[in-house]
C-alpha positions as CSV (number, residue, x, y, z in Angstrom):
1,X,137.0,59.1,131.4
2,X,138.3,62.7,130.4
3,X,138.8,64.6,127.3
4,X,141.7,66.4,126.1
5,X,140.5,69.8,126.8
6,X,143.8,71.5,128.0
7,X,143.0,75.3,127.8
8,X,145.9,77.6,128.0
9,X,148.2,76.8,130.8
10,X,151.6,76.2,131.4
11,X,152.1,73.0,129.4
12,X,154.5,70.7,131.0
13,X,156.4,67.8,129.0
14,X,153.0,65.9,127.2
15,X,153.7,62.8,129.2
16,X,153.4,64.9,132.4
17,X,149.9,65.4,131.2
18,X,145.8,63.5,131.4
19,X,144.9,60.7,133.1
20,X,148.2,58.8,135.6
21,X,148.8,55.8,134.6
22,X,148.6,51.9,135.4
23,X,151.5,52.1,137.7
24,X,150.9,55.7,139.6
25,X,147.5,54.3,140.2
26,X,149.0,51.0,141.4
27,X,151.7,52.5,143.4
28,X,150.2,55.7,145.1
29,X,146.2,55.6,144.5
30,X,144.6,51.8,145.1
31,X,146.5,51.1,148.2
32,X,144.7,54.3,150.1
33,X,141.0,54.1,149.6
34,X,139.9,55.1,152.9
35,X,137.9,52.6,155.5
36,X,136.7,49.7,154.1
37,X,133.1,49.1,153.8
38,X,130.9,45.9,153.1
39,X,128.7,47.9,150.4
40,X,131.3,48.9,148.3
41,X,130.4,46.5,145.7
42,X,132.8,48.0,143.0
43,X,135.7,50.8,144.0
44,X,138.4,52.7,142.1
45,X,139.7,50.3,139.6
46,X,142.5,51.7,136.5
47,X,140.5,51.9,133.6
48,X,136.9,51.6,134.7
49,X,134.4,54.6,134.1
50,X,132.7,54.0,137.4
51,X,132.3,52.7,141.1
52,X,129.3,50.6,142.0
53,X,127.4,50.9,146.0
54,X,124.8,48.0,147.3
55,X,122.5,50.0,148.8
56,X,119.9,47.3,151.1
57,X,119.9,45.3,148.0
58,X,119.5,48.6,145.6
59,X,123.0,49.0,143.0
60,X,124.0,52.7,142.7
61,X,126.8,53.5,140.4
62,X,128.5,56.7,140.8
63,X,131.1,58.4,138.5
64,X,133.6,61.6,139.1
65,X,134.4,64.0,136.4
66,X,135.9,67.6,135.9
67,X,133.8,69.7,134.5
68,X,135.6,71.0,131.5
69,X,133.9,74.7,130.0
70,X,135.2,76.2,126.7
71,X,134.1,79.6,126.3
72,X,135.1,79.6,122.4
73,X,132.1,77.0,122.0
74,X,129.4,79.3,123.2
75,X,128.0,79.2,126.7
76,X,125.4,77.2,125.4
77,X,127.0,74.5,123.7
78,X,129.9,74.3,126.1
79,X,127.2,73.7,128.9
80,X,125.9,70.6,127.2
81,X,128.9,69.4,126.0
82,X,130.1,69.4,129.9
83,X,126.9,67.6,130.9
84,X,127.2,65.2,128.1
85,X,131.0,64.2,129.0
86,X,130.2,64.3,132.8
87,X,127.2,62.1,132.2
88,X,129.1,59.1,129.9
89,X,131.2,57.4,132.5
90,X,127.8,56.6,134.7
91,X,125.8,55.6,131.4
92,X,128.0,53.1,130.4
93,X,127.3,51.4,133.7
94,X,123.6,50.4,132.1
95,X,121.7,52.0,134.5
96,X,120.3,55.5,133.2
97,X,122.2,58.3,134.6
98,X,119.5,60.0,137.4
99,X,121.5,62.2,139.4
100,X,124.1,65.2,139.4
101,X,125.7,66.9,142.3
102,X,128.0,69.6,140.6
103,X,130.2,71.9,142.3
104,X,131.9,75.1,140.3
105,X,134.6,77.0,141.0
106,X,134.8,80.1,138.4
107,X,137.5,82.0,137.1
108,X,137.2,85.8,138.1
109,X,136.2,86.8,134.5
110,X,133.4,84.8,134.0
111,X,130.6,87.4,134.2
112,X,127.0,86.4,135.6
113,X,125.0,86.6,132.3
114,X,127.2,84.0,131.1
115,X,127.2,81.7,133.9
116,X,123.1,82.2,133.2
117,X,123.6,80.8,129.7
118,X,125.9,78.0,130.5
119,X,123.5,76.9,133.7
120,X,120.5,76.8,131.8
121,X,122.3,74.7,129.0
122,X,123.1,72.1,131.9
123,X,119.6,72.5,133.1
124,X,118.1,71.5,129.8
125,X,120.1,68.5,128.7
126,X,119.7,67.2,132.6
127,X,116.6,67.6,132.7
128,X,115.8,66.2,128.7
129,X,117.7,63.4,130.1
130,X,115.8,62.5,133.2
131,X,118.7,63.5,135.8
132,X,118.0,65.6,138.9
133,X,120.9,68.2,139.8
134,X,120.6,67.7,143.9
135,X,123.6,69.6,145.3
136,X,126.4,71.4,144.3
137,X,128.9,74.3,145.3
138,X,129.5,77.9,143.2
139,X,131.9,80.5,144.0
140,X,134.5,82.5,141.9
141,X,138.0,81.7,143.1
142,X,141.0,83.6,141.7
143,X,143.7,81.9,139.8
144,X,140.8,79.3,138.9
145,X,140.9,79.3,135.0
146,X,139.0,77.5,131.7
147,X,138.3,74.9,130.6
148,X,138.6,73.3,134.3
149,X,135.6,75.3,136.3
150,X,135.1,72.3,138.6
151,X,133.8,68.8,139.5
152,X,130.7,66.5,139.0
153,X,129.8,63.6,140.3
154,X,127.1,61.5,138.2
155,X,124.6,58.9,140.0
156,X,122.6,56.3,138.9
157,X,120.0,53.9,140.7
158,X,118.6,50.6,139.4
159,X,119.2,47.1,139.9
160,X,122.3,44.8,140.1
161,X,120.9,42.2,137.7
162,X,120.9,45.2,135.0
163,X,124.4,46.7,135.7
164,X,126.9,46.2,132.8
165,X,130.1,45.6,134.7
166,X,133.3,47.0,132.6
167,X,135.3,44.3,133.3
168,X,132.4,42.0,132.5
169,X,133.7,41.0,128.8
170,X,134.0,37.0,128.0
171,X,135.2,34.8,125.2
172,X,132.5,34.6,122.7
173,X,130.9,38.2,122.8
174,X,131.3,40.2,119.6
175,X,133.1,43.6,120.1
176,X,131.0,46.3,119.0
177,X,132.7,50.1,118.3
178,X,130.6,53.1,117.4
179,X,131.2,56.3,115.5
180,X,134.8,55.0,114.9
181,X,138.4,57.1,115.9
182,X,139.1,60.5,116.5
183,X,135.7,62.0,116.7
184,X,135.9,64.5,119.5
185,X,139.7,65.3,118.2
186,X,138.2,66.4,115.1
187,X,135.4,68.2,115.8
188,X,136.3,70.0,118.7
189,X,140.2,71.4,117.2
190,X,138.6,72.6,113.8
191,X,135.9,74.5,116.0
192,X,138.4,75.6,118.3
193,X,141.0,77.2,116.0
194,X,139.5,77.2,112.5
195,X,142.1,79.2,111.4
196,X,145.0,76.5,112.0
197,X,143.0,74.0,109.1
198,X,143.2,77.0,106.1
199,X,144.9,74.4,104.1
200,X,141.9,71.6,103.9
201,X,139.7,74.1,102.4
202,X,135.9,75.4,103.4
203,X,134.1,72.3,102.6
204,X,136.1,70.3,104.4
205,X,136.5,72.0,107.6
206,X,132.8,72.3,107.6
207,X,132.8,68.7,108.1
208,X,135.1,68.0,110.2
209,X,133.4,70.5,112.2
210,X,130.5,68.6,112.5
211,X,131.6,65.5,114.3
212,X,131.5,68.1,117.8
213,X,128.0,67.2,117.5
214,X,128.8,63.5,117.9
215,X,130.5,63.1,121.1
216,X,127.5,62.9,122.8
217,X,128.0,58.8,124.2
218,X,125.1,59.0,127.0
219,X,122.2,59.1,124.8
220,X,123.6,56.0,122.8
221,X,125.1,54.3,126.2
222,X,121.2,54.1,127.5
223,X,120.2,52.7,123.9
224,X,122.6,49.6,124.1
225,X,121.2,49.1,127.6
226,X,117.5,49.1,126.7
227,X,118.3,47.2,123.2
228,X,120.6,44.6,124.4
229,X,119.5,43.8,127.9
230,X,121.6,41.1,130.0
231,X,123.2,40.4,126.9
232,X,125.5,43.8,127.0
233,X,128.7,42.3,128.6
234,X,131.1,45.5,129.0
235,X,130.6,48.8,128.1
236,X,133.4,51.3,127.6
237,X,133.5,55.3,126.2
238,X,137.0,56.4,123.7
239,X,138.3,59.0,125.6
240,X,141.7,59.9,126.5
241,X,144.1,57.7,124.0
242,X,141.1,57.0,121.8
243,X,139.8,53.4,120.6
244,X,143.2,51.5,120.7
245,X,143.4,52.7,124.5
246,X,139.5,51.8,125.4
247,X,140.4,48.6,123.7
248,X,142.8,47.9,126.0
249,X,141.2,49.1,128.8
250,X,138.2,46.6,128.2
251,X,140.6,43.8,128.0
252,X,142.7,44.8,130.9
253,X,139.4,44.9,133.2
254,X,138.6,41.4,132.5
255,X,141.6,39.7,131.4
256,X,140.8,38.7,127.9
257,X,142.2,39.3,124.5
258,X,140.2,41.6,122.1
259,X,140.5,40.3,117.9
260,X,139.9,43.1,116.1
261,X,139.4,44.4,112.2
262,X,140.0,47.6,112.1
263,X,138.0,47.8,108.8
264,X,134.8,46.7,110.3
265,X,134.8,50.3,112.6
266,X,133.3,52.7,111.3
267,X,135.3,56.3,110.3
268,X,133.7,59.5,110.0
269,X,133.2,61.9,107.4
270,X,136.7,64.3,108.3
271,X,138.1,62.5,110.8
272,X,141.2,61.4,108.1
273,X,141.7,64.8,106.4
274,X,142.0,66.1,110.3
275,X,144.4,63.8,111.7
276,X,146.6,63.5,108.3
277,X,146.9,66.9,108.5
278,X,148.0,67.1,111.2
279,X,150.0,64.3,111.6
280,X,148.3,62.3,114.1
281,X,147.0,58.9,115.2
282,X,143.3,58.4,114.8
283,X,143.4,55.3,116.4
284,X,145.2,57.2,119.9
285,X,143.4,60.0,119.8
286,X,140.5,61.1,122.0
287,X,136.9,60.3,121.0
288,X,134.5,61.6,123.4
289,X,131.0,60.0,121.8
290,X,132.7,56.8,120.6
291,X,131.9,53.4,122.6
292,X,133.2,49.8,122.9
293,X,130.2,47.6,123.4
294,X,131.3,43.3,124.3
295,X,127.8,41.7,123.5
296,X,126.2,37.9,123.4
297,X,126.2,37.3,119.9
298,X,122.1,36.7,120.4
299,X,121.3,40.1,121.2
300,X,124.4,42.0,118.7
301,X,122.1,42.6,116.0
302,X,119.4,44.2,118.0
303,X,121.8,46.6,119.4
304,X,122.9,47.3,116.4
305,X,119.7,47.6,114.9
306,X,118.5,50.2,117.5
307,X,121.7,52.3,117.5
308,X,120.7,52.8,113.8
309,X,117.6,53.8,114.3
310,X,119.0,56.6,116.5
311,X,121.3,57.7,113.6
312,X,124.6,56.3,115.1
313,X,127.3,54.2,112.7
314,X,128.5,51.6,114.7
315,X,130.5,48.2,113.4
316,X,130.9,44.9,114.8
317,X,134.7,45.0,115.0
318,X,135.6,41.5,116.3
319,X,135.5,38.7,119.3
320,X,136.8,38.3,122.7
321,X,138.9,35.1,123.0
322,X,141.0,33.5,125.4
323,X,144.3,35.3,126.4
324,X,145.0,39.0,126.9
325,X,145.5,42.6,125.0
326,X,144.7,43.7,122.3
327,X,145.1,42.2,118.9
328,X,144.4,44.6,115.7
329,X,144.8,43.3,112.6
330,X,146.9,40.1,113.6
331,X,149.6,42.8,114.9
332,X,149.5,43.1,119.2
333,X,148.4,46.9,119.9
334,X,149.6,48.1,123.8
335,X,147.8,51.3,125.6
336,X,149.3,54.6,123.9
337,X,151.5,55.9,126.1
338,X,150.4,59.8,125.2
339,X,147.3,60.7,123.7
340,X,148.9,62.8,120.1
341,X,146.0,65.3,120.4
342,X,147.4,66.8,123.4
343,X,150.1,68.1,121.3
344,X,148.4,68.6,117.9
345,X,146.2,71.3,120.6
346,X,149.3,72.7,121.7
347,X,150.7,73.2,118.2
348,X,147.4,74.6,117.7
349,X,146.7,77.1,120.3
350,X,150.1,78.7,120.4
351,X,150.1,79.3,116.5
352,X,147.0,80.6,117.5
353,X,148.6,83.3,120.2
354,X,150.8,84.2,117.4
């Protein structure tokens, strides 16, 4: 998992950029994973949000995340939104996220009333979410700058029998999306540089604005769990390279093929106006707060039913069959190579410096 929040540094060629790929990983990352232990019942796998420990019979799933801070947000918002995107890659492992070890490492500017405000944000959505923050580091570095202030890893305790496994997809299960493309590529560049969007007018903007409040995927991660029970096959958040790459992602993991409608996915009120103005992809952008959900069919509609009681849009988008990738539309889709916000930010943040 990871969002696109690149902040002002030197930006390299784009596909220098985010998450390595399938064959870095391969090549330099999954041959070296330290000593091998027998309760390492899940380790670092391309793809998959989290790692899964057998603890005397106990499962505990654990997740790693920058922690991303944009100042431009508000302390206050920027503290949740942090918690929120730390928090998503252990929810979607069914078990509810329960603990936080966090460890910062400031920038030189960042003044102590405003650590205070982004600390007690993190406090407050933890703590509204039942997670306990149990160690950590803090120290102001120099040449440490926003939005990366640091790392969090994200714990949760339960049982194996309730642990939705991401490569755990099989032929038959219904493939659910919520929220739809684009969300957090949306919301977060209009809020960022308002300024750069003069030409889709107030009302518009204000919209498209909105959908920062959506990227929030915990809350609705722990919903599919309770609603859908042993019935929840796979469970994946939209991040980097959007749906189109989480699709691909939850077919990879299991080695199926994903049949997909892209008009049964929900789209959000200015997510189009967003990304046709600025000429990108909605379907390969980032979208933080949107998940891919492989259910039974038996227990799809009471998912469904209890993601819209929580006020969530969310659209059964097709099967899982026999074979492998990613079919949209009868067309085969591969993982985007580059995720086209990274670019539409840099467009936007140096017209911005201008």
């Amino acid at each position: 998992m990871g969002t696109f929040l690149l902040a002002a540094t030197s930006l390299r060629d784009m596909t220098d950029l985010g998450k390595v790929d399938r064959d870095f990983f391969d090549e330099y990352i999954y041959p070296r994973l330290g000593a091998t232990r027998d309760d390492v019942a899940l380790g670092p796998t391309h793809g998959v949000d989290f790692g899964l420990l057998d603890i005397d019979g106990t499962a505990v799933a654990l997740a790693t995340d920058p922690v991303s801070v944009l100042p431009a947000l508000g302390f206050e918002r920027a503290g949740q939104f942090a918690i929120d995107i730390v928090l998503s890659d252990i929810a979607v492992s069914g078990l509810d996220p329960s603990h936080l070890a966090i460890s910062f490492t400031l920038p030189p500017e960042m003044t102590d009333a405003e650590f205070a405000e982004l600390w007690a944000a993190m406090h407050d959505e933890a703590e509204d979410l039942g997670v306990s923050i149990v160690t950590g580091h803090t120290a102001r570095y120099s040449d440490c700058s926003y939005p990366w202030v640091g790392g969090a890893t994200a714990l949760a305790v339960g049982d194996h029998d309730d642990v939705v496994r991401p490569d755990g997809a099989r032929p038959g299960d219904d493939v659910l999306v919520t929220k739809g493309p684009a969300v957090e590529t949306t919301g977060l560049l209009t809020t960022l540089f308002p300024d750069g969007f003069d030409g889709l007018g107030p009302d518009t903007l204000e919209i498209a604005q909105e959908r920062l409040d959506e990227t929030d995927a915990v809350r609705d991660a722990m919903t599919v769990s309770a609603a859908g029970g042993h019935g929840v096959h796979a469970m994946h958040d939209a991040t980097e390279c959007g749906v189109h790459g989480a699709l691909n992602e939850i077919a990879g993991s299991a080695g199926v093929q994903l049949e997909i409608d892209e008009s049964s996915i929900p789209f959000r009120p200015g997510v189009r106006d967003v990304c046709e103005y600025l000429d990108i992809d909605p379907w390969r952008s980032t979208t933080a707060g949107s998940l891919i959900v492989a259910t039974d069919p038996e227990v799809t509609d009471d998912v469904i039913s209890a993601l819209n009681a929580r006020g969530t849009p969310v659209g059964v988008a097709g099967t899982v069959v026999l074979g492998e990738g990613v079919v949209v539309d009868g067309k085969r889709i591969d993982h985007p190579d580059v995720d086209p916000s990274w670019g539409a930010y840099e467009r936007l943040a140096n017209e911005a410096e201008k």
